[in-house]
C-alpha positions in Angstrom: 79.8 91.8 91.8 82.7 93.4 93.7 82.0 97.1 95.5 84.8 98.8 97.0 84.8 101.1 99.9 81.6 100.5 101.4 80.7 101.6 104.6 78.2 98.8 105.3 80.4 96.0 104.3 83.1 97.7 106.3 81.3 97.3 109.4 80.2 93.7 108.7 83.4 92.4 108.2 85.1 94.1 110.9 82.5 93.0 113.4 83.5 89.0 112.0 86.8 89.7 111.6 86.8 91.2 114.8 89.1 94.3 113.7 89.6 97.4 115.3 88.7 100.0 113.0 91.6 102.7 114.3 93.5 102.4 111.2 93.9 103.9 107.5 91.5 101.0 106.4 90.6 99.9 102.5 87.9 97.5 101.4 87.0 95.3 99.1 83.8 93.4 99.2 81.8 90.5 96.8 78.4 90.4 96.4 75.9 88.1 95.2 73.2 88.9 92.3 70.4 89.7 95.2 73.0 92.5 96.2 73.9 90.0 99.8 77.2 90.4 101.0 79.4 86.8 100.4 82.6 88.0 101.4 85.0 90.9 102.1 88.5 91.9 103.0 90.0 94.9 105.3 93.1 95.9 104.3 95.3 97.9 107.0 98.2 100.2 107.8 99.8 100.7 104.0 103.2 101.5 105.3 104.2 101.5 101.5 106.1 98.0 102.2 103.5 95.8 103.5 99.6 96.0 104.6 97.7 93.7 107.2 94.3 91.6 105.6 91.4 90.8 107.4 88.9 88.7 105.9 85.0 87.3 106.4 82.8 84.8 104.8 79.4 85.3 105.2 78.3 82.7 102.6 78.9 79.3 101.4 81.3 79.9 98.5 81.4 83.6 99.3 85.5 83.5 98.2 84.8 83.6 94.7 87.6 84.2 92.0 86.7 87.9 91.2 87.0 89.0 94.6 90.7 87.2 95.2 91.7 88.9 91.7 90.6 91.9 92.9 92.2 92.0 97.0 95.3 91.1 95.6 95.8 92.4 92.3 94.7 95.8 94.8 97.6 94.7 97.2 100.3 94.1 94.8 99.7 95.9 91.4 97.7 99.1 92.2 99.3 99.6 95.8 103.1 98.0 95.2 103.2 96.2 98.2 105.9 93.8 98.7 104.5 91.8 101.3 100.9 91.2 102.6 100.4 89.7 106.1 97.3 88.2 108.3 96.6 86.8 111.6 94.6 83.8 111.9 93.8 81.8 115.0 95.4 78.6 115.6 92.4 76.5 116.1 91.1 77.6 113.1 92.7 75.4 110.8 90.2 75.9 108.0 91.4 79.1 107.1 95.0 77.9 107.4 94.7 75.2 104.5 92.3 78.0 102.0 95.3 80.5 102.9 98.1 78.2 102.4 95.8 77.0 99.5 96.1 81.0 97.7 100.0 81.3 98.6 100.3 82.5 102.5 103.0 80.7 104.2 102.5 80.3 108.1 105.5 82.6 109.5 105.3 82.5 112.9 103.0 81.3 116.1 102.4 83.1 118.7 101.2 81.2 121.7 98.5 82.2 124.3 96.9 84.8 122.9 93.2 84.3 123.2 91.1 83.6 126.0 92.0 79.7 126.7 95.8 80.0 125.8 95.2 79.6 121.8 98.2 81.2 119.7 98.1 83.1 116.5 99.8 82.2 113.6 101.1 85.1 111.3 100.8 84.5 107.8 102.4 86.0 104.8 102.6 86.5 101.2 104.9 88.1 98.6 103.4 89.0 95.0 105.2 85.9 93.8 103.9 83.4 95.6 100.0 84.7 94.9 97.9 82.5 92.3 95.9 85.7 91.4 98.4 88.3 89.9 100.0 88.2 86.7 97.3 85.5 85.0 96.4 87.4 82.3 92.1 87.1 82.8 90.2 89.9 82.2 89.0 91.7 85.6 85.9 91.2 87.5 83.5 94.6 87.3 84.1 96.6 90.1 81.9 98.9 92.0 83.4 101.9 93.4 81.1 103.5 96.7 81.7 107.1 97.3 83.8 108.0 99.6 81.9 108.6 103.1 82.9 109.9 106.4 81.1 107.2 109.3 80.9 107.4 112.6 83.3 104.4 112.7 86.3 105.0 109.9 87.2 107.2 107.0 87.1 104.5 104.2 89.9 105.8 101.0 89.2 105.2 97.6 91.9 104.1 95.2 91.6 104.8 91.2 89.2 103.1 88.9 91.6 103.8 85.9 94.1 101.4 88.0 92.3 97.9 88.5 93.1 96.0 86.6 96.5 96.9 85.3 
């Protein structure tokens, strides 16, 4: 199951993501059949050309198909971005290969940026390079949580009648 906009999951992935939740922020988030939270994304700063992801794994196999369809089908069909960036660590090579696995491309390093001198690598993606747009499966159900004002962010909704398209 895929909710979007949800407070809760909001704050979960930011806290593992480690996100500062100053921004315009969107979110998409997966969920198992026992309503636990596998996975989620933060999407930031829509400048109308590109938007920053975040992402967290809070199960094993908590990237699931439906949720990828959903983030970037979001990104790149409902939102028209041209380009969709991340950060990840260096060290964490892991989530450089799944990345590079779904279409990011490693743009850039940038060296001593964490505590112990290890750089961050700036990834990106255009529409065309993503596996999950433009396959022609049917889409996932989605979830939409009101829209609520939290003591953390304002989470914004996007609309229903658009997944999908």
């Amino acid at each position: 199951m895929i909710r979007i906009n949800e407070a809760h999951a909001i704050k979960l992935i930011a806290d593992q993501a480690k996100v500062n939740l100053g921004a315009k922020i969107y979110s998409i988030a997966c969920y198992d059949s026992k309503d636990r939270l596998m996975s989620g994304v933060l999407l930031m700063e829509d400048n109308g050309h590109s938007m920053e992801i975040h992402s967290a794994i809070f199960m094993p196999n908590g990237a699931q198909p439906e949720i990828l369809w959903a983030v970037f089908n979001y990104v790149f069909k409902v939102r028209k971005v041209k380009k969709l960036f991340g950060r990840v660590p260096e060290g964490n090579r892991r989530a450089r290969k799944f990345n590079m696995h779904i279409g990011f491309k490693e743009e850039a390093i940038i060296d001593d940026v964490f505590p112990g001198g290890e750089g961050l690598v700036v990834m990106g993606m255009y529409e065309e390079d993503c596996k999950f747009v433009n396959t022609g499966k049917k889409p996932p159900k989605v979830e939409f949580a009101p829209i609520e004002k939290t003591n953390i962010i304002q989470v914004h909704e996007y609309s229903q009648s658009k997944i999908g398209e």
